[in-house]
C-alpha positions as CSV (number, residue, x, y, z in Angstrom):
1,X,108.5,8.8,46.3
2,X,108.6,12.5,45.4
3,X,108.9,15.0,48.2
4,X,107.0,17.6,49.0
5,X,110.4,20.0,50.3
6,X,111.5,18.9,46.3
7,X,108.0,20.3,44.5
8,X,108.4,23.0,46.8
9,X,112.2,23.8,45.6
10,X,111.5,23.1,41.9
11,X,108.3,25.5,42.0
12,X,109.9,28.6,43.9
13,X,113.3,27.9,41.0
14,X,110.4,28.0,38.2
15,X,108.9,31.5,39.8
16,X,112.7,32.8,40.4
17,X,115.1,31.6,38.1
18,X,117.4,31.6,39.5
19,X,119.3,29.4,42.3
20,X,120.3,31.7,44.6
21,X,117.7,33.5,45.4
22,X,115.4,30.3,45.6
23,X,118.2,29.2,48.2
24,X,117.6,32.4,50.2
25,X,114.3,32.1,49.7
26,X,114.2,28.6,51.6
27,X,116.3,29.3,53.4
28,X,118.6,26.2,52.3
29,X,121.8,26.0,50.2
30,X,122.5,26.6,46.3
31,X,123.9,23.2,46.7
32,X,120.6,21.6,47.7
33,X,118.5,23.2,45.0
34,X,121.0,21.8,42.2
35,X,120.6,18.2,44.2
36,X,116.5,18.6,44.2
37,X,116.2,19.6,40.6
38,X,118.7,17.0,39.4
39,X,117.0,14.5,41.2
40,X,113.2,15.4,39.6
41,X,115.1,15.1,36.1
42,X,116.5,11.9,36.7
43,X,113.1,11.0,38.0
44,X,111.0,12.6,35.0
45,X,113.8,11.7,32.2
46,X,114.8,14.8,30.5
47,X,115.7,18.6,31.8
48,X,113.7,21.0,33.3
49,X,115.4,23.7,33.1
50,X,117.9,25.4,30.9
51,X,121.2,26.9,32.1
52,X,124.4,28.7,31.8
53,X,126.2,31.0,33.8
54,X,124.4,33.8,33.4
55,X,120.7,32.9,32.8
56,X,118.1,29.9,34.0
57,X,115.0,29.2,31.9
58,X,112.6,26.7,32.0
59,X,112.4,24.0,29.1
60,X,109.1,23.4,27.6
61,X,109.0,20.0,30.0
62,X,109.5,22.5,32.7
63,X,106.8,24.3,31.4
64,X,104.5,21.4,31.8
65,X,105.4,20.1,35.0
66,X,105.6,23.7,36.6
67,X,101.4,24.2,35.5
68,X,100.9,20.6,36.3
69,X,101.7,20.5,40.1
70,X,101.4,24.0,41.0
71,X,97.5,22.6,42.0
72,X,98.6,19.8,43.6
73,X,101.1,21.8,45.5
74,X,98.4,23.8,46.8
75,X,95.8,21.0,47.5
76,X,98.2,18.9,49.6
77,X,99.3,22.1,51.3
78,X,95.5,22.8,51.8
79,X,95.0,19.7,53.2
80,X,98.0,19.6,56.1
81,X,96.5,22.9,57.1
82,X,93.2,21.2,57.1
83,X,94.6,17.9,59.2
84,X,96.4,20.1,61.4
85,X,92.7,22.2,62.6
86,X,91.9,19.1,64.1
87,X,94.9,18.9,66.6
88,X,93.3,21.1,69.7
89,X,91.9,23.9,71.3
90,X,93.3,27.1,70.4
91,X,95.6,28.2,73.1
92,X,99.7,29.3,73.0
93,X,101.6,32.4,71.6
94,X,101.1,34.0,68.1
95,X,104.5,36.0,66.8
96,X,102.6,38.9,64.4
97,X,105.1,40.8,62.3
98,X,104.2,44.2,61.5
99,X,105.6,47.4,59.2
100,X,106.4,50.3,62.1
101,X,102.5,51.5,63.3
102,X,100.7,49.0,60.3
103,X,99.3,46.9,63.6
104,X,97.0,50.0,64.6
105,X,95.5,49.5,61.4
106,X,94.3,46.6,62.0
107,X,93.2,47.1,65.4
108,X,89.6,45.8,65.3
109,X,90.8,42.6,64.2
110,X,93.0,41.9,66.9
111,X,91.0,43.4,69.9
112,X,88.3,40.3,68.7
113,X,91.3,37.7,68.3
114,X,92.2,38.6,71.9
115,X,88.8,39.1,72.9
116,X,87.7,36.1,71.6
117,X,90.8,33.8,72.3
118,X,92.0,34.6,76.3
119,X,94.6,31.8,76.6
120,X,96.6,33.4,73.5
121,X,99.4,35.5,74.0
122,X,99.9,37.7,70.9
123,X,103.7,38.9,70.5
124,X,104.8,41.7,67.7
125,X,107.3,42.1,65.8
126,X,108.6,44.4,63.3
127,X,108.6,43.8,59.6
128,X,111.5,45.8,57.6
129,X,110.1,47.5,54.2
130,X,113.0,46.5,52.8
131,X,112.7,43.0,53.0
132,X,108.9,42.1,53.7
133,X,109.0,38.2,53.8
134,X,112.1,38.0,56.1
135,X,110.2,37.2,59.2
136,X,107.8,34.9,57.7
137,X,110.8,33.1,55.5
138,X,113.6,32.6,59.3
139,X,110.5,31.7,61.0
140,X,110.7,34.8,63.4
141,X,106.8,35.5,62.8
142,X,103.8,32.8,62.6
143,X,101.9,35.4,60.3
144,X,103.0,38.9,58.9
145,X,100.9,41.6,57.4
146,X,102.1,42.7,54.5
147,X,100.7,44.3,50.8
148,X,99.9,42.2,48.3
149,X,100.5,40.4,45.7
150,X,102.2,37.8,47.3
151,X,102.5,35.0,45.2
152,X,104.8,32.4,46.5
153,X,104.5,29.0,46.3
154,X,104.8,28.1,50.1
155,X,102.9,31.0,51.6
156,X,99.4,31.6,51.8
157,X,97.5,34.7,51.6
158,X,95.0,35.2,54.3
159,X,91.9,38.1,54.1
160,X,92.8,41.1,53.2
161,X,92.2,43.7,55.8
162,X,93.6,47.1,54.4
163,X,93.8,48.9,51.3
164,X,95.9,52.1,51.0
165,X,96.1,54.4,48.4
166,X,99.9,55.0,46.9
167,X,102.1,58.2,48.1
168,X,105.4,59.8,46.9
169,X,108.0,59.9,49.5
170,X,110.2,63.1,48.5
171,X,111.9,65.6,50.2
172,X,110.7,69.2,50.9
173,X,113.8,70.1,48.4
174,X,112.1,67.8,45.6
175,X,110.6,69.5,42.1
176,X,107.6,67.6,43.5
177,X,107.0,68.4,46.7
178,X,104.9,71.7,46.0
179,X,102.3,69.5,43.5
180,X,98.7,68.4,44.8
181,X,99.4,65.6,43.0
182,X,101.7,63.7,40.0
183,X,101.1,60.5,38.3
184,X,102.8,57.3,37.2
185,X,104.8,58.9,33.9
186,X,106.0,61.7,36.2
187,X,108.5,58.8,37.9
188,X,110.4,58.4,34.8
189,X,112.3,61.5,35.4
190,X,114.0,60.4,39.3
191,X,115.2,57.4,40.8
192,X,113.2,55.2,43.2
193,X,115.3,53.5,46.2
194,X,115.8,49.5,44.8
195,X,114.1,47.5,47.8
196,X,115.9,44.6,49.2
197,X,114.7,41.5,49.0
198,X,111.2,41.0,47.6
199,X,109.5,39.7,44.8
200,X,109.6,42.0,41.9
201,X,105.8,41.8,42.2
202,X,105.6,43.1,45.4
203,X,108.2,45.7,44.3
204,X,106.3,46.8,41.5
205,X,103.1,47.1,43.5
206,X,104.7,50.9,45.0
207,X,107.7,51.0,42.6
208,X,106.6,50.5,38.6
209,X,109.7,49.4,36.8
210,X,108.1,51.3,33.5
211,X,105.6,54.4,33.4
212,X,102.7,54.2,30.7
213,X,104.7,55.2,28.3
214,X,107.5,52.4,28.2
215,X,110.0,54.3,30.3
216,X,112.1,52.7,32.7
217,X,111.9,54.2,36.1
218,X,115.5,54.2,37.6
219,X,116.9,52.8,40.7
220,X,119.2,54.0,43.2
221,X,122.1,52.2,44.1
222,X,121.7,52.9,47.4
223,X,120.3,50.0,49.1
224,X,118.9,50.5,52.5
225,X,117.8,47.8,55.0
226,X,115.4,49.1,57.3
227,X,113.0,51.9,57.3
228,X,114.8,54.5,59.3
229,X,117.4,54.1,56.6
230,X,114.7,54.9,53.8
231,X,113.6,58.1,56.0
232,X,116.5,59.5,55.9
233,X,118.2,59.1,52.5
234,X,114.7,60.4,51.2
235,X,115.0,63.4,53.4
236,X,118.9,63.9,52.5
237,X,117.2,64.5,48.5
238,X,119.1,60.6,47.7
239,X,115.7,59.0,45.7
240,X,112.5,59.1,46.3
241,X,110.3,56.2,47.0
242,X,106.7,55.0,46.6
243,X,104.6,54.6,49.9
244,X,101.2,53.7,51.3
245,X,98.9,56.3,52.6
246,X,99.5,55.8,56.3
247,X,103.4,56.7,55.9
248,X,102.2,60.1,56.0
249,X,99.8,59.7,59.3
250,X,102.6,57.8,61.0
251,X,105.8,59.3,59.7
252,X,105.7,63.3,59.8
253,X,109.4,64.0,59.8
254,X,111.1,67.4,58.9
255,X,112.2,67.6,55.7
256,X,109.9,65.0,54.2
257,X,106.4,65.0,52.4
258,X,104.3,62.9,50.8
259,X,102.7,63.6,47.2
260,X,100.0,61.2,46.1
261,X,100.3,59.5,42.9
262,X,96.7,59.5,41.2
263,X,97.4,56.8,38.7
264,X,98.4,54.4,40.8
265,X,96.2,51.3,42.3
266,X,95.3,51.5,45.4
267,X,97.4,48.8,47.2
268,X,96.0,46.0,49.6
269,X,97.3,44.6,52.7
270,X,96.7,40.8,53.9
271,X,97.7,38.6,56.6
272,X,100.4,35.5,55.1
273,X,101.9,33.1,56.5
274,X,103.8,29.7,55.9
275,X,101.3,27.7,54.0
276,X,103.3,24.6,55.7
277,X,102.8,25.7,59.2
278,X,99.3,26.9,59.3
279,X,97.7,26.1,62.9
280,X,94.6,26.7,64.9
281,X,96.1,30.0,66.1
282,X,96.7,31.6,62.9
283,X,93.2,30.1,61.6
284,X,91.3,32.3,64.1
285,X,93.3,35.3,64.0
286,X,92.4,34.5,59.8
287,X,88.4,34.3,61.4
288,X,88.7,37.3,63.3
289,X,89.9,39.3,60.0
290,X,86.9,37.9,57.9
291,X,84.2,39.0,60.6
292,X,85.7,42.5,61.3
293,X,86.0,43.0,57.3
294,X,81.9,41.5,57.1
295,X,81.0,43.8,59.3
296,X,82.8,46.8,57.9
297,X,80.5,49.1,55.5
């Protein structure tokens, strides 16, 4: 009998190739990624993935078995959540993780959760741009909102209730800070801060890794772990870094500005949480976020 912890381990290696990270990921050991994926090869007869000390690719069988239960994954995940509806009234505490002020954005949704819900008690907590899925990934926070994409396989994207245009973070020292505006080629020629541990999608999403032209945009070594941190190594003139919109309303510190970047897609912010522990709570705060956003013009 296959287990669903072992599709779960096989598909996060697939996304990250590599076994430490899918470790920290789940928040288990190297040593018991190795044992899952040596077990599904015993189990499916050949390899699945290909490796040496420096690099881990999937074979072709990989391939196959990667696309093959990536659906299944989903639609057994879909159907715990589904089971799990059916447990009871909705009533207890819901942990919401949150970037800084990010929660007032989203205000309307949670004056109807509590309005609507009376027996829940709604705690915060505070996400860390730097590492986005921390709280989610230690279990620290039932639901986080955080910009998309998120594409996980054991996390599930919620509604999306916020969409923010991008911003440069520079210093009032920067070349940059006297524009109206730059775009995406202009980040070729300075070096973004290297978040710390997130997807390269979700990096990407404020941070390009080329401009339109092919050109890689550099990365500081610096590697900052919270958001103060970020504040003020952009101030001291140490990298800039790509922001949303509401850094500016929230975060008007001397020596910093905020230049938007006109190129760039605007970038969308959803509640996620563990696809695995989806509950009644997290369901109707999900509800509450799809009739605020319906009745939004």
């Amino acid at each position: 009998m296959v287990e669903l912890r072992d599709i779960e381990i096989f598909l996060a290696l697939a996304r990250e190739l590599h076994f430490g990270r899918t470790a920290e990921r789940l928040h288990i050991t190297t040593a018991r990624v190795s044992q899952s994926i040596r077990k599904a090869e015993r189990r499916v007869g050949g390899p699945l993935f290909e490796r040496n000390s420096r690099t881990v690719r999937l074979t072709a069988l990989g391939e196959q078995l990667q696309q093959d239960l990536s659906a299944g994954y989903r639609q057994i995940s879909d159907g715990i959540a589904k089971a799990r509806a059916r447990t009871g009234a909705v009533s207890g505490t819901l942990t919401l993780g949150t970037m800084g002020p990010m929660a007032h954005t989203i205000k309307p949704v949670l004056d109807l959760f509590e309005s609507t819900h009376p027996d829940v008690t709604l705690r915060h907590r505070e996400v860390q741009p730097p590492a986005p899925l921390d709280l989610l990934r230690s279990g620290d926070a039932d639901v986080a909102l955080v910009y998309l994409p998120v594409s996980e396989p054991d996390l599930t994207v919620g509604p999306v209730v916020h969409v923010s245009d991008v911003l440069l973070m520079v210093s009032t020292s920067h070349p940059y800070a006297e524009r109206e505006s730059i775009c995406v080629e202009d980040l070729g020629d300075h070096c973004a801060f290297l978040p710390g541990r997130l997807p390269a999608s979700m990096e990407a999403a404020f941070q390009p890794f080329h401009t339109p032209s092919g050109r890689p945009i550099a990365r500081s070594a610096r590697l900052p772990s919270t958001w103060h941190e970020v504040l003020g190594l952009v101030t001291a003139g140490h990298g800039v870094l790509g922001a949303a919109r509401d850094a500016a309303l929230y975060y008007s510190w001397p020596g910093l500005t905020f230049v938007p970047v006109r190129d760039m897609p605007p970038v969308r912010w959803a509640l996620v949480w563990r696809t695995a522990d989806e509950s009644p709570l997290i369901r109707a705060l999900g509800h509450a976020a799809r009739e605020v956003s319906s009745e939004t013009p």
